[in-house]
Biopython code that builds the backbone (N, CA, C, O; Angstrom):
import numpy as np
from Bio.PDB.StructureBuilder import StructureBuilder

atoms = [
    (1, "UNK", "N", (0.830, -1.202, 0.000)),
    (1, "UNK", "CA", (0.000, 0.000, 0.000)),
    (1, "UNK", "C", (0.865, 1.253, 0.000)),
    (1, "UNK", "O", (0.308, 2.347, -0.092)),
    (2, "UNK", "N", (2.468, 1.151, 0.117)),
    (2, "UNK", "CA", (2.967, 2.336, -0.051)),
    (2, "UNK", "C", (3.215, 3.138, -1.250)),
    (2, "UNK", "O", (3.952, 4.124, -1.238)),
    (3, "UNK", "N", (2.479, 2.632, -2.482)),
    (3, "UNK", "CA", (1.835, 3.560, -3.722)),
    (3, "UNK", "C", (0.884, 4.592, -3.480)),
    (3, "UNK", "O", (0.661, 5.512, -4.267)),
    (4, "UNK", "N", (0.332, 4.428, -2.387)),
    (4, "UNK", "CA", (-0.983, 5.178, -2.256)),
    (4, "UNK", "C", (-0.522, 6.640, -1.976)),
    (4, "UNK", "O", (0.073, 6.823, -0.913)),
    (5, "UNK", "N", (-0.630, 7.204, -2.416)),
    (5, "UNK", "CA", (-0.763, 8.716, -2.101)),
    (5, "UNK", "C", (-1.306, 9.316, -1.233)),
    (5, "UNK", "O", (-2.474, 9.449, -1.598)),
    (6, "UNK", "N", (-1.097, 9.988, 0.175)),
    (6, "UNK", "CA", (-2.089, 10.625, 0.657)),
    (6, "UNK", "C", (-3.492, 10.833, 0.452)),
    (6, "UNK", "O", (-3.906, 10.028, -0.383)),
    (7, "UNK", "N", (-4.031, 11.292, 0.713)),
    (7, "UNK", "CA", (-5.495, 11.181, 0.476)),
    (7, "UNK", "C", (-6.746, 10.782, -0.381)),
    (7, "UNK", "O", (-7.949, 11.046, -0.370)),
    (8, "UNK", "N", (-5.570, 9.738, -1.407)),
    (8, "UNK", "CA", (-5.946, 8.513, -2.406)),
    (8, "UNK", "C", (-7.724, 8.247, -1.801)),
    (8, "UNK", "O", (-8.829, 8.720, -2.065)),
    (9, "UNK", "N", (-7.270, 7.419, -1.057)),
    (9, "UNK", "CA", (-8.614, 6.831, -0.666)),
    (9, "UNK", "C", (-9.433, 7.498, -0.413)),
    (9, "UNK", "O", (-10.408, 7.371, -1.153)),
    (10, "UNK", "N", (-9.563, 8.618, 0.772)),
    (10, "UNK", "CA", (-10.923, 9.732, 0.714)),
    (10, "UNK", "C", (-11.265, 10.008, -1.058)),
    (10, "UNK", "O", (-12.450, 10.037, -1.393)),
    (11, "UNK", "N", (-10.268, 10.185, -2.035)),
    (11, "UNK", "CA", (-10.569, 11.034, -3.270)),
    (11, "UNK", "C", (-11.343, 9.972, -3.764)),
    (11, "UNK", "O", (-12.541, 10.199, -3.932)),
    (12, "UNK", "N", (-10.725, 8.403, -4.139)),
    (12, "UNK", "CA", (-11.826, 7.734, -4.424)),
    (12, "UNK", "C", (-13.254, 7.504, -4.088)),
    (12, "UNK", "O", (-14.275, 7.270, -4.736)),
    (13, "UNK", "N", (-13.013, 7.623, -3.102)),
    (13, "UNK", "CA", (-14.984, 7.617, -2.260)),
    (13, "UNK", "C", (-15.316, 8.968, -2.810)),
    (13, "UNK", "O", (-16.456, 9.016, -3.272)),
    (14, "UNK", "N", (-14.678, 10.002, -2.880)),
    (14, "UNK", "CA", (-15.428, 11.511, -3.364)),
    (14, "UNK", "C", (-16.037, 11.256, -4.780)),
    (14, "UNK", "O", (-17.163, 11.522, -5.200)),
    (15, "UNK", "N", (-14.757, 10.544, -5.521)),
    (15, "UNK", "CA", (-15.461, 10.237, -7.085)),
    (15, "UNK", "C", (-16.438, 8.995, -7.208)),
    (15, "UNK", "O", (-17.357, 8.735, -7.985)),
    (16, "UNK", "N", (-16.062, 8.556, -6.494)),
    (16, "UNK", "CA", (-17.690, 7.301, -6.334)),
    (16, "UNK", "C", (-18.894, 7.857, -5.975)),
    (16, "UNK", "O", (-19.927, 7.287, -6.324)),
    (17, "UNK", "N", (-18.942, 8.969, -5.276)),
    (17, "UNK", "CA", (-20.402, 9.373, -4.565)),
    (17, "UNK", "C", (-20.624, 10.674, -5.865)),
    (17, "UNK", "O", (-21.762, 10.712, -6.333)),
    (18, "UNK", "N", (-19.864, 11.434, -6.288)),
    (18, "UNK", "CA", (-20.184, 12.343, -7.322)),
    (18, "UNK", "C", (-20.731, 11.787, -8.227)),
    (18, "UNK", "O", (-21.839, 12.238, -8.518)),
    (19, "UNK", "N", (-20.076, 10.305, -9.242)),
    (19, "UNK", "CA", (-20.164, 9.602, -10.110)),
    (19, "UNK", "C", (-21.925, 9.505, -9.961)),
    (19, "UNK", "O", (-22.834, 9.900, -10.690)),
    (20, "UNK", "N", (-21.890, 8.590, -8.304)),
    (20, "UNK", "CA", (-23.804, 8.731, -8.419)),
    (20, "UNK", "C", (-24.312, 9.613, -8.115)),
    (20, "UNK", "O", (-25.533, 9.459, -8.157)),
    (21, "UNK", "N", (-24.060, 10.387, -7.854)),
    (21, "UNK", "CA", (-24.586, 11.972, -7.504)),
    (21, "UNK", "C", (-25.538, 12.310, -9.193)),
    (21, "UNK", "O", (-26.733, 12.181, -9.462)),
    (22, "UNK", "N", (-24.040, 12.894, -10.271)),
    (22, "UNK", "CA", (-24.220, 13.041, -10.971)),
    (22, "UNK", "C", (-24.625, 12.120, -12.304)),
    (22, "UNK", "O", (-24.347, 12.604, -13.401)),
    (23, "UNK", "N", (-25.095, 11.168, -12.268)),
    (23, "UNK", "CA", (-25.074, 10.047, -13.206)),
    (23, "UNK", "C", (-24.264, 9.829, -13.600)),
    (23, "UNK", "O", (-24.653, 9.501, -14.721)),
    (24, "UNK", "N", (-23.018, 9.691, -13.607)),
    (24, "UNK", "CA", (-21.997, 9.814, -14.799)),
    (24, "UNK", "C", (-20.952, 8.925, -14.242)),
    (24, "UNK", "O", (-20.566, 8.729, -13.090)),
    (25, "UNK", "N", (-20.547, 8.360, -15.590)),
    (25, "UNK", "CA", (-19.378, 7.198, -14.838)),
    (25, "UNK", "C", (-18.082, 8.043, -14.642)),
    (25, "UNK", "O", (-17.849, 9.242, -14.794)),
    (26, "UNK", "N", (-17.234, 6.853, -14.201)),
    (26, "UNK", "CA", (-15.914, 7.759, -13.813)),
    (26, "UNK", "C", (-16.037, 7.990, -14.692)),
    (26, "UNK", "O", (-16.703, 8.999, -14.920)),
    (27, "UNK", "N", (-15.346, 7.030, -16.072)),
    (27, "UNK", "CA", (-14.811, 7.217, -17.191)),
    (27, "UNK", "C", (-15.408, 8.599, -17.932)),
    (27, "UNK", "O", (-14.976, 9.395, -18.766)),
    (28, "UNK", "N", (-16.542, 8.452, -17.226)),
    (28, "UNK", "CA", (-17.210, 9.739, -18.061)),
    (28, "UNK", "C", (-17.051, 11.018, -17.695)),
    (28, "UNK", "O", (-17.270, 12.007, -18.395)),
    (29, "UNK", "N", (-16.516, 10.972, -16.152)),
    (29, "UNK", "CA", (-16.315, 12.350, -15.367)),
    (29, "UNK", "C", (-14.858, 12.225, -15.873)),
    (29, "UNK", "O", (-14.575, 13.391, -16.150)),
    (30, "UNK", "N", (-13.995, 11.617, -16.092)),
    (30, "UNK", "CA", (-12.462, 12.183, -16.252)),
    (30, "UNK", "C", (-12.252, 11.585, -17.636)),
    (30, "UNK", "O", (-11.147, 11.202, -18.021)),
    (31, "UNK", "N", (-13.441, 11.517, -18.419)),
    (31, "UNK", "CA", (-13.097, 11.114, -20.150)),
    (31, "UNK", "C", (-12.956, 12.939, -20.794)),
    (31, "UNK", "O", (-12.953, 13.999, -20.169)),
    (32, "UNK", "N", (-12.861, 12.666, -22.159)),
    (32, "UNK", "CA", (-12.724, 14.188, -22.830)),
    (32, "UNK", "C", (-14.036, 14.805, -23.720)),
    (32, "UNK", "O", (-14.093, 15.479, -24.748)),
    (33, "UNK", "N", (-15.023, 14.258, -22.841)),
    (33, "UNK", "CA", (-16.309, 14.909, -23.062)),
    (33, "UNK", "C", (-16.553, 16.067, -22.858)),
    (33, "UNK", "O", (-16.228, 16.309, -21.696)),
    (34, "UNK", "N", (-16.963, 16.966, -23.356)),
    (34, "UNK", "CA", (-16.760, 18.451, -23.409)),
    (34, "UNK", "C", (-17.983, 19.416, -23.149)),
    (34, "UNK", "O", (-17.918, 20.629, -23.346)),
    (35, "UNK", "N", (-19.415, 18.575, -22.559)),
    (35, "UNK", "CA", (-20.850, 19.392, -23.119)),
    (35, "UNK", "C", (-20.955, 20.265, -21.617)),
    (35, "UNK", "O", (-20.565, 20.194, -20.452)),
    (36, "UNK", "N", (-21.449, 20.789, -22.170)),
    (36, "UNK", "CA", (-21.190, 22.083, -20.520)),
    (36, "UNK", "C", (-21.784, 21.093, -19.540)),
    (36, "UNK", "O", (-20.938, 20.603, -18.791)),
    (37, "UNK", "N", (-22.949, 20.701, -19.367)),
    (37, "UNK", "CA", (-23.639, 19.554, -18.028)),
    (37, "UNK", "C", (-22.353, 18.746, -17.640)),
    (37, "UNK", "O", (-22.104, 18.603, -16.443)),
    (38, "UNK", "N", (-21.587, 18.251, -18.517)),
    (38, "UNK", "CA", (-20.339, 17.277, -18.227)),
    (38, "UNK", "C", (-19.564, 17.976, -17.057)),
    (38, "UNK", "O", (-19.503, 17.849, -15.834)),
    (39, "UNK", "N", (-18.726, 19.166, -18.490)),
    (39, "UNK", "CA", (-17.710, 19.812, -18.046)),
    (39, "UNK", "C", (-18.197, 20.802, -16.236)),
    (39, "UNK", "O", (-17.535, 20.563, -15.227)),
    (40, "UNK", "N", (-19.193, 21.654, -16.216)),
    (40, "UNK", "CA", (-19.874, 21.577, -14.590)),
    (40, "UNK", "C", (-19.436, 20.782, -13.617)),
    (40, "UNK", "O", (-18.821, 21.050, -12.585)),
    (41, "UNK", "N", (-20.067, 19.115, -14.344)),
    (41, "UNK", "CA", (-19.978, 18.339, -12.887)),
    (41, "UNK", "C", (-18.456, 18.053, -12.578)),
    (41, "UNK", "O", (-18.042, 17.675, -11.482)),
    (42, "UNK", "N", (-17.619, 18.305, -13.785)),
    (42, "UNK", "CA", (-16.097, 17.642, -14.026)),
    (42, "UNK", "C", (-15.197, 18.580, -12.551)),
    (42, "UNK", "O", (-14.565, 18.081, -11.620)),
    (43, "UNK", "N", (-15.546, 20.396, -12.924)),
    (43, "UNK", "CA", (-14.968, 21.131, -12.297)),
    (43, "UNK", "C", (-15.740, 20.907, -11.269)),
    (43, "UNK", "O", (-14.883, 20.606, -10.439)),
    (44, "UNK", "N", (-16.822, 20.831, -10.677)),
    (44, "UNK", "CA", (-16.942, 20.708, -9.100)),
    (44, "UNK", "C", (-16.681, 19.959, -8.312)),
    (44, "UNK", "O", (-16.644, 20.127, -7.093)),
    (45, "UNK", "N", (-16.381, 18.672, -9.152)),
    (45, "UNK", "CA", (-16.045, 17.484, -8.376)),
    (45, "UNK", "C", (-14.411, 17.644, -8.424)),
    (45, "UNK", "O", (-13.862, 16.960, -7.560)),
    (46, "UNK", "N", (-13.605, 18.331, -9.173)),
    (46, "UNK", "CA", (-12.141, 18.776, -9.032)),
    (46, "UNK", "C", (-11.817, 20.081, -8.475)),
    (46, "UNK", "O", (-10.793, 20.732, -8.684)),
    (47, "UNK", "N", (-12.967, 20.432, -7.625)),
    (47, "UNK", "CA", (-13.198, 21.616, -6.536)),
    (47, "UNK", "C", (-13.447, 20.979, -5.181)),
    (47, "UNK", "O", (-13.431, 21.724, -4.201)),
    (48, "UNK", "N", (-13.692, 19.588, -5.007)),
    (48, "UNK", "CA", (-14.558, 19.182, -3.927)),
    (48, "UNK", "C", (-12.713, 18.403, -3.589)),
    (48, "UNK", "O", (-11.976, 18.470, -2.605)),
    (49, "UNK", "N", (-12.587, 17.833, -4.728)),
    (49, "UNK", "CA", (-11.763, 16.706, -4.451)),
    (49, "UNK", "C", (-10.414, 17.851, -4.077)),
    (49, "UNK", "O", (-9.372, 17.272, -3.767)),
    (50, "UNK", "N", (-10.358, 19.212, -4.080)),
    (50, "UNK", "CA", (-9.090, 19.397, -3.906)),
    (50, "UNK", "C", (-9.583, 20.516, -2.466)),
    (50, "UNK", "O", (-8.587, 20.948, -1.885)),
    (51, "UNK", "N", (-10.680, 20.907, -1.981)),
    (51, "UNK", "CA", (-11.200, 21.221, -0.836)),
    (51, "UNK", "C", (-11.215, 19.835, -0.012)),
    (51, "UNK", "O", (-11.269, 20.088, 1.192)),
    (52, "UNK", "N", (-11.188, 18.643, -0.239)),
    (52, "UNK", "CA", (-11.323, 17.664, 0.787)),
    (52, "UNK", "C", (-10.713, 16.827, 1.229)),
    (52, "UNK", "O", (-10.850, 16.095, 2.209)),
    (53, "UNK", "N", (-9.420, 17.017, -0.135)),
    (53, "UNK", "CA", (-8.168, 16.050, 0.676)),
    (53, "UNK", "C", (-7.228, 17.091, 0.778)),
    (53, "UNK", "O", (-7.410, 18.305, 0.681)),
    (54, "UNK", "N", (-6.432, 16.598, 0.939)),
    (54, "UNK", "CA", (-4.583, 17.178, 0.733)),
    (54, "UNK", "C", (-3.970, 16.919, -0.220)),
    (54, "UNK", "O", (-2.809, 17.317, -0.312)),
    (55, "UNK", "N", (-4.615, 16.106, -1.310)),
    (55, "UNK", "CA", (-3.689, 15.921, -2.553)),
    (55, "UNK", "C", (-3.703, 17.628, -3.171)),
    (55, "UNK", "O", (-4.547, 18.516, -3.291)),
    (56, "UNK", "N", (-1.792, 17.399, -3.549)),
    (56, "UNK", "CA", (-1.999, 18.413, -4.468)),
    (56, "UNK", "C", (-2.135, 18.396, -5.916)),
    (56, "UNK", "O", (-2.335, 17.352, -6.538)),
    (57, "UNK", "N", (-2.005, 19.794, -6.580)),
    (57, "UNK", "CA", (-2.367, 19.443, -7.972)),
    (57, "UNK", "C", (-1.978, 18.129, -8.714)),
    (57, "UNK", "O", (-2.670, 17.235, -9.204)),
    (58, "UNK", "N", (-0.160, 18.386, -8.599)),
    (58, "UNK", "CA", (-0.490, 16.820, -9.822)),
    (58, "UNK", "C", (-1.115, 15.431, -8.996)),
    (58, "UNK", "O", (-1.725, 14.553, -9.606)),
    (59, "UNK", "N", (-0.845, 15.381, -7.423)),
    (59, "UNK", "CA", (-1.718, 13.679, -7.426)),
    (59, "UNK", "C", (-2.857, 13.910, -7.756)),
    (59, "UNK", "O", (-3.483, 12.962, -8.230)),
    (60, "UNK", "N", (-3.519, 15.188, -7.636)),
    (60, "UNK", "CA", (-4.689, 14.943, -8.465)),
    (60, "UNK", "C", (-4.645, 14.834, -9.765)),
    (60, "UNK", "O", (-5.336, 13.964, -10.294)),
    (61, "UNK", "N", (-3.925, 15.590, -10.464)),
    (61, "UNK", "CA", (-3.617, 15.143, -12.044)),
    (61, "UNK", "C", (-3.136, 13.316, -11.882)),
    (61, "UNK", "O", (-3.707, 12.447, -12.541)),
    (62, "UNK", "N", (-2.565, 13.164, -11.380)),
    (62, "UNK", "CA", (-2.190, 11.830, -11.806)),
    (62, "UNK", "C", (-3.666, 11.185, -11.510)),
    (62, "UNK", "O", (-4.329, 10.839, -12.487)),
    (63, "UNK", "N", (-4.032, 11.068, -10.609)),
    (63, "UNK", "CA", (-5.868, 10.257, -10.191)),
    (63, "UNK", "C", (-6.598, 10.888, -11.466)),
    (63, "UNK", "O", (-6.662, 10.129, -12.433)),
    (64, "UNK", "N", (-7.067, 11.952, -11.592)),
    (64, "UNK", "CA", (-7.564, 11.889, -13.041)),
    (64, "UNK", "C", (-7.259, 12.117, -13.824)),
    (64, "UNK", "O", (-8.114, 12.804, -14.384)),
    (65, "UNK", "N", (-6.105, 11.941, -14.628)),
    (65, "UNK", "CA", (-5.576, 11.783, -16.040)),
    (65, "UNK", "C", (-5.854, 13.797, -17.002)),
    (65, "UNK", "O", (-5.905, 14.188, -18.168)),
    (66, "UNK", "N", (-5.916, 14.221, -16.118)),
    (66, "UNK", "CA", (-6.202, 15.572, -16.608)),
    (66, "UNK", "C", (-4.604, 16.416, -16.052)),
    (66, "UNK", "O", (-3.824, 15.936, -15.230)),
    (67, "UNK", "N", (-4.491, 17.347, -16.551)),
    (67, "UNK", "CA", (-2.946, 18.137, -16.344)),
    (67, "UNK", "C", (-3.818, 19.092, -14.838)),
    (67, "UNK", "O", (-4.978, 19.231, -14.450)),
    (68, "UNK", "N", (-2.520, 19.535, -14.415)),
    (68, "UNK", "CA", (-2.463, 20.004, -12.981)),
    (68, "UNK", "C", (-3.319, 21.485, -13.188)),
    (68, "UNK", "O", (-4.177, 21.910, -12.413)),
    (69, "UNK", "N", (-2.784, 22.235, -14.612)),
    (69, "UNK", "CA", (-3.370, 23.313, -14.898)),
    (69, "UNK", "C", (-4.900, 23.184, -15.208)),
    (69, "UNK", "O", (-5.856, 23.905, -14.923)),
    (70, "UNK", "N", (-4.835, 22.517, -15.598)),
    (70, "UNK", "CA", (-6.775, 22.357, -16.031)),
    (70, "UNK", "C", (-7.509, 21.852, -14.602)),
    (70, "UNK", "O", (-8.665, 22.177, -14.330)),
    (71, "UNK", "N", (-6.732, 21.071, -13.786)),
    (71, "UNK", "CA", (-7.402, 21.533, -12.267)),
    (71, "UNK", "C", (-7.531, 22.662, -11.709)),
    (71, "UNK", "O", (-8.550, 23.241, -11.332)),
    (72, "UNK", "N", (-6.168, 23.040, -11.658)),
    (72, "UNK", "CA", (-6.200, 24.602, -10.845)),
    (72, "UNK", "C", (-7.436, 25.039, -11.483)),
    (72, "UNK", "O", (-8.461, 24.832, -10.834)),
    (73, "UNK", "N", (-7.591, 25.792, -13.007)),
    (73, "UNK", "CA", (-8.564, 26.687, -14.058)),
    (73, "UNK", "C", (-9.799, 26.076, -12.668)),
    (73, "UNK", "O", (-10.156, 26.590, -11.608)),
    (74, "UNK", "N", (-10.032, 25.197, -13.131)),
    (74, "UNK", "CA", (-11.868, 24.359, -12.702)),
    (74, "UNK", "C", (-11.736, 24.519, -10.676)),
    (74, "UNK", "O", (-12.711, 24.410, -9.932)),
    (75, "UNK", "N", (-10.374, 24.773, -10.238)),
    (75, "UNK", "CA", (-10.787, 25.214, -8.798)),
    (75, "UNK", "C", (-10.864, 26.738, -8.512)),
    (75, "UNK", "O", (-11.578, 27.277, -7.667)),
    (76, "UNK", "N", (-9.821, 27.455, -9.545)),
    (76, "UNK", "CA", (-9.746, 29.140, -9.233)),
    (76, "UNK", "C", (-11.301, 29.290, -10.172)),
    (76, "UNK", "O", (-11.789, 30.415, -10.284)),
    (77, "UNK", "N", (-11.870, 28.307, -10.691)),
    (77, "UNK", "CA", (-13.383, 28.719, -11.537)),
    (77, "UNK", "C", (-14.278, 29.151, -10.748)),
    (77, "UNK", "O", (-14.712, 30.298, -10.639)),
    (78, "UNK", "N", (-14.682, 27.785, -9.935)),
    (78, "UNK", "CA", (-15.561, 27.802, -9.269)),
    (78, "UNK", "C", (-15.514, 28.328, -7.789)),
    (78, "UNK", "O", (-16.460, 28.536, -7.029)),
    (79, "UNK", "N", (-14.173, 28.488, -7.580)),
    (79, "UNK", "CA", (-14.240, 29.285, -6.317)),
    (79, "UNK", "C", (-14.789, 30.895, -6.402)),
    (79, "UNK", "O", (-15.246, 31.539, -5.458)),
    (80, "UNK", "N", (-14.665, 31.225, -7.394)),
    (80, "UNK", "CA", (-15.138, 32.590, -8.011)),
    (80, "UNK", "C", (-16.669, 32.515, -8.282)),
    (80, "UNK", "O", (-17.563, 33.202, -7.788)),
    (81, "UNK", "N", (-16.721, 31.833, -8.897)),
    (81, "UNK", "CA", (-18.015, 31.730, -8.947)),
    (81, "UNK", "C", (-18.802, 31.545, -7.538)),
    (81, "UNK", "O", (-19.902, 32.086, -7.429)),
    (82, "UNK", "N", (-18.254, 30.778, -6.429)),
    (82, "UNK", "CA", (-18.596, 30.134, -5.222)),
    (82, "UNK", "C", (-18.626, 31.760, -4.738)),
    (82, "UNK", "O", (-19.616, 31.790, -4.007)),
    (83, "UNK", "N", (-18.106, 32.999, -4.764)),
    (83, "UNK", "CA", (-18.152, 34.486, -4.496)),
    (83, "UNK", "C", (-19.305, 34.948, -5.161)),
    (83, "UNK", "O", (-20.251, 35.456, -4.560)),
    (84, "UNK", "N", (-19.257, 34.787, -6.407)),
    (84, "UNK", "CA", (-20.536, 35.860, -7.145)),
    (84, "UNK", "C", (-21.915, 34.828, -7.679)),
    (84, "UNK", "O", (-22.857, 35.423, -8.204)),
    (85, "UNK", "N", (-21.972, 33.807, -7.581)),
    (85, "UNK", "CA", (-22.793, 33.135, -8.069)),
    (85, "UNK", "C", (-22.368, 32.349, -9.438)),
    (85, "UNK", "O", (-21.323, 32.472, -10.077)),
    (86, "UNK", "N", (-23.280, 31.662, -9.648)),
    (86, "UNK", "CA", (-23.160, 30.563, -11.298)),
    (86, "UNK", "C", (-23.513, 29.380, -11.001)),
    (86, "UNK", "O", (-23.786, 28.880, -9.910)),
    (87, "UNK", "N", (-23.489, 28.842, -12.307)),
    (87, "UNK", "CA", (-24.096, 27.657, -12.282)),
    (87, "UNK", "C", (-23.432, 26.287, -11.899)),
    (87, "UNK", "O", (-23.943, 25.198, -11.638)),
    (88, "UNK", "N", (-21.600, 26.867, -11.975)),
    (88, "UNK", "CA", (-20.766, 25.849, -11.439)),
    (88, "UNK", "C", (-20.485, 25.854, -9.868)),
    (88, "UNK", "O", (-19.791, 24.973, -9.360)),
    (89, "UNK", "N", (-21.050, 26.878, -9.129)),
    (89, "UNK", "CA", (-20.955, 27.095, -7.958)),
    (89, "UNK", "C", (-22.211, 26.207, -7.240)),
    (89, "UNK", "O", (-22.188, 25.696, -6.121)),
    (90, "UNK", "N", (-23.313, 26.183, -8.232)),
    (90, "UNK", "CA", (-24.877, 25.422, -7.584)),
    (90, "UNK", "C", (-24.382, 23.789, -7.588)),
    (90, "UNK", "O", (-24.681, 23.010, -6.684)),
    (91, "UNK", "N", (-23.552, 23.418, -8.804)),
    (91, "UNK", "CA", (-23.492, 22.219, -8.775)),
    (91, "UNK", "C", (-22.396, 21.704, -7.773)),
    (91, "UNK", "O", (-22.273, 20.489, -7.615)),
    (92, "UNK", "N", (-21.661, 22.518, -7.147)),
    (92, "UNK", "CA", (-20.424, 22.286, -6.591)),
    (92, "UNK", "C", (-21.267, 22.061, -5.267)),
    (92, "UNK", "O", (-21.387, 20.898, -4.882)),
    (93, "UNK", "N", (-21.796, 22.968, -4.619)),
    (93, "UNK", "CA", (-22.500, 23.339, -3.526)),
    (93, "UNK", "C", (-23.302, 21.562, -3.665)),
    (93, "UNK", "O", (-22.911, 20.671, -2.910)),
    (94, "UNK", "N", (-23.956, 21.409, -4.285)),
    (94, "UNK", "CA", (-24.791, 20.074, -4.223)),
    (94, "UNK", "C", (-23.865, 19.212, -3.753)),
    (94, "UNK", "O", (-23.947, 18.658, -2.656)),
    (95, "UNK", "N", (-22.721, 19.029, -4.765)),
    (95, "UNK", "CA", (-22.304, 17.833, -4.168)),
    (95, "UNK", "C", (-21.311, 17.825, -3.074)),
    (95, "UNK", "O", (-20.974, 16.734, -2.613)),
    (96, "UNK", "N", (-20.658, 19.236, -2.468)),
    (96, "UNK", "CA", (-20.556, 19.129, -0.942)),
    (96, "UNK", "C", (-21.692, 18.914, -0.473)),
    (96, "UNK", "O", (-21.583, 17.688, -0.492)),
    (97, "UNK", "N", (-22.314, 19.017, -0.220)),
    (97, "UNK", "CA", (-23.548, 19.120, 0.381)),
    (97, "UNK", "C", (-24.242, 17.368, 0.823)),
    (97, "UNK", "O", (-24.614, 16.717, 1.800)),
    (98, "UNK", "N", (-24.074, 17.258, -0.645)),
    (98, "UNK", "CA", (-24.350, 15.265, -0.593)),
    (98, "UNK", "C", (-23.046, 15.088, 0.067)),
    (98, "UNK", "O", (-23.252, 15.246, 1.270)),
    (99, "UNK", "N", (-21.928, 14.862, -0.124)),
    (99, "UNK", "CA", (-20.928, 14.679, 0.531)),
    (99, "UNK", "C", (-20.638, 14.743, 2.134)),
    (99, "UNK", "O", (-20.273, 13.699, 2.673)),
    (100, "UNK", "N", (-20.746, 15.616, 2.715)),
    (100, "UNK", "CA", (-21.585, 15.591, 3.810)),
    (100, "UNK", "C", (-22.380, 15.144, 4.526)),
    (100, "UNK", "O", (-22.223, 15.140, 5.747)),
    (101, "UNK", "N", (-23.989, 14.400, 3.601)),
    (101, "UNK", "CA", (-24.556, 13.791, 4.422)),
    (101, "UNK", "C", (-24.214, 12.533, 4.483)),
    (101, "UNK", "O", (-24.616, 12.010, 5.523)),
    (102, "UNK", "N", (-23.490, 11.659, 3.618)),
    (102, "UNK", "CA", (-23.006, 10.373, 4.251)),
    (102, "UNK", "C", (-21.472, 10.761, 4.607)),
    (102, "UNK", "O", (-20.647, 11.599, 4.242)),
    (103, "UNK", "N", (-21.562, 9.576, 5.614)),
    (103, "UNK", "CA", (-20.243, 9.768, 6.385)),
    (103, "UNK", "C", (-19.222, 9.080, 5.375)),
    (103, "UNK", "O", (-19.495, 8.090, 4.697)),
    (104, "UNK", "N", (-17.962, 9.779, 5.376)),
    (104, "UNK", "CA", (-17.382, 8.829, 4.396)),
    (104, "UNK", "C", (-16.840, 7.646, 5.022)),
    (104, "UNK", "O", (-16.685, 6.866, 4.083)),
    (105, "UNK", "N", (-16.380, 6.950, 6.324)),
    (105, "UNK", "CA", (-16.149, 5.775, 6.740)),
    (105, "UNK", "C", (-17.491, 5.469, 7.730)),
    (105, "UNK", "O", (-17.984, 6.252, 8.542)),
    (106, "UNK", "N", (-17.871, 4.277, 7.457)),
    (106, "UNK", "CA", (-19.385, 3.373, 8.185)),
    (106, "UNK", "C", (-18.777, 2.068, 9.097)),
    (106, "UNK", "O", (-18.321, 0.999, 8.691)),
    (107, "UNK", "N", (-18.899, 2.430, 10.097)),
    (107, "UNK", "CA", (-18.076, 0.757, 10.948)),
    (107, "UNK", "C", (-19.588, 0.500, 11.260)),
    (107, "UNK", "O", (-20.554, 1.138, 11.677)),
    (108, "UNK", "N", (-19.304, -0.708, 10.862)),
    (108, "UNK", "CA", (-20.168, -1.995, 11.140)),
    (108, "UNK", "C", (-20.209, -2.900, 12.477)),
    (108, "UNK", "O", (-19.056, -3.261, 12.716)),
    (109, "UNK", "N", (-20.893, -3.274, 13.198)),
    (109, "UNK", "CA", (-20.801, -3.805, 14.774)),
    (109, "UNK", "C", (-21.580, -4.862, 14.187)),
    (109, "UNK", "O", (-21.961, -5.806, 14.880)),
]
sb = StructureBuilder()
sb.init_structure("model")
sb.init_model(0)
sb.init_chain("A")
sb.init_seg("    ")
for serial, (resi, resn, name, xyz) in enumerate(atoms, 1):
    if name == "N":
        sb.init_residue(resn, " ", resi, " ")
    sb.init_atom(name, np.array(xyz, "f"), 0.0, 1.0, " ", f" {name:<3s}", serial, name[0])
structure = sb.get_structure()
C-alpha cells in the first residue's frame, strides 16, 4: 500500500459518490467529453476533491488523467463563482452538500 498517495482513498470515495450523484461514470467524469452539463460536474467534483483532501495538484492530475493546470482553471473557476454566483458554484455546492450527508467511513458492529 505504499503507492498510495495521501489522500488517495478519501478522493476515491469523493469520485464514487459524485459519479452517483451526478449520473456519470468515472470514465465519463475524467473522459474528454466536453458538453457544458459534463464539463460543470467535471470542475466541481475537481473543486470538492481538492477542498477535501490534501492531494496536491499533480496527485490529483495523476488520479484523473487531466494536467495540474486544467485543475487549478476548474478550482480558481468555481471558487469565483462560489463568491458571485453561477451555475458551477450550484453544482459544486450540491455535491458538498451530498458529501456531507453520508459519512465517508461506516463501521459496522
Amino acid at each position: 500500500m505504499g503507492d498510495v498517495e495521501p489522500g488517495e482513498l478519501e478522493a476515491e470515495e469523493i469520485i464514487r459518490r459524485a459519479s452517483e450523484l451526478f449520473l456519470y461514470t468515472r470514465e465519463e467524469l475524467f473522459g474528454r467529453g466536453m458538453t457544458r452539463h459534463l464539463v460543470r460536474r467535471r470542475q466541481a467534483l475537481f473543486y470538492a476533491l481538492r477542498e477535501l483532501t490534501d492531494m496536491s495538484y499533480p496527485c490529483l492530475a495523476r488520479l484523473t488523467g487531466f494536467d495540474h493546470s486544467t485543475i487549478m482553471h476548474a478550482v480558481v473557476k468555481v471558487r469565483k463563482e462560489m463568491e458571485m454566483g453561477g451555475v458551477t458554484a450550484v453544482v459544486a455546492r450540491r455535491l458538498l452538500t451530498a458529501l456531507e450527508a453520508i459519512p465517508v467511513s461506516v463501521e459496522f458492529y
